[in-house]
N, C-alpha and C positions, 0 to 999 in steps of 0.2 A: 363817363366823365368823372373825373377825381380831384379834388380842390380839397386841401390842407392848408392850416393856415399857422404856421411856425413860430415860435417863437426863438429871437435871437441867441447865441450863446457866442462864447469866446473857446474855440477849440483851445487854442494856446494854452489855456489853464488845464487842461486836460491831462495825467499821469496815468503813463499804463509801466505795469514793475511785473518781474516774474519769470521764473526759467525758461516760461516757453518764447519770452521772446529775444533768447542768447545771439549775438550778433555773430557769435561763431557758429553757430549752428544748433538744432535740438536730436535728440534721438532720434530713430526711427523707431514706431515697431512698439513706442512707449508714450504713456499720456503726458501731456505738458498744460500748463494751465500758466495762467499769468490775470494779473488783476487790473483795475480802467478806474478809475480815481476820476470823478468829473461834480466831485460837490462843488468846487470852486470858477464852475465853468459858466455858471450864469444860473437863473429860473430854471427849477424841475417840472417843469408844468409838458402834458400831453397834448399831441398836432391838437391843433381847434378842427374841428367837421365844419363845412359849409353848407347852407344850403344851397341847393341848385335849382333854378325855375328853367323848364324846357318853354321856348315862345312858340314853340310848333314851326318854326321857319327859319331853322338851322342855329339858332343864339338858343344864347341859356343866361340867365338872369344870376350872379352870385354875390350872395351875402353872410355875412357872418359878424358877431358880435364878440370885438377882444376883450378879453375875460380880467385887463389890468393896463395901464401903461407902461407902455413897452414898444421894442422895434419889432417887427413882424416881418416873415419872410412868408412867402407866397408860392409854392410849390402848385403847377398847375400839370395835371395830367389828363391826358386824349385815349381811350382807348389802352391805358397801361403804360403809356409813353409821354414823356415830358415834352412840353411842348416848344415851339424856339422859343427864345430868351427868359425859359422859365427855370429858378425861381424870381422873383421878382420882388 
């Protein structure tokens, strides 16, 4: 089990610039690079880790402490796999 705990951003603010992503197409055969501009996209901060408590009877116990005021998104995964209606 894998539980992240997100913090919000605004993709929209996000800029990516650079040859490699020509809408006519790029070389083959040749390196392409292109830049992602995301200072203005919200909080730089790293997923939060959760804790997880197994109850030994199929539940798991999870808590975790946000690290600021903020919206949080909630990414919950099973096994490697998102779970339904996850993130949350």
């Amino acid at each position: 089990m894998q539980v992240k705990v997100l913090p919000t951003h605004d993709a929209s603010k996000v800029r990516a610039s650079g040859s490699g992503l020509k809408t006519t197409g790029v070389p083959s055969s040749l390196p392409v690079k292109f830049n992602i501009d995301g200072k203005d996209a919200g909080p730089r901060r790293e997923a939060q880790e959760a804790n997880i408590c197994d109850n030994h009877d199929g539940t798991y116990l999870v808590s975790y402490v946000p690290d600021m005021t903020d919206r949080y998104t909630t990414l919950i995964k099973y096994g490697g796999d998102e779970i339904p209606y996850s993130p949350y």
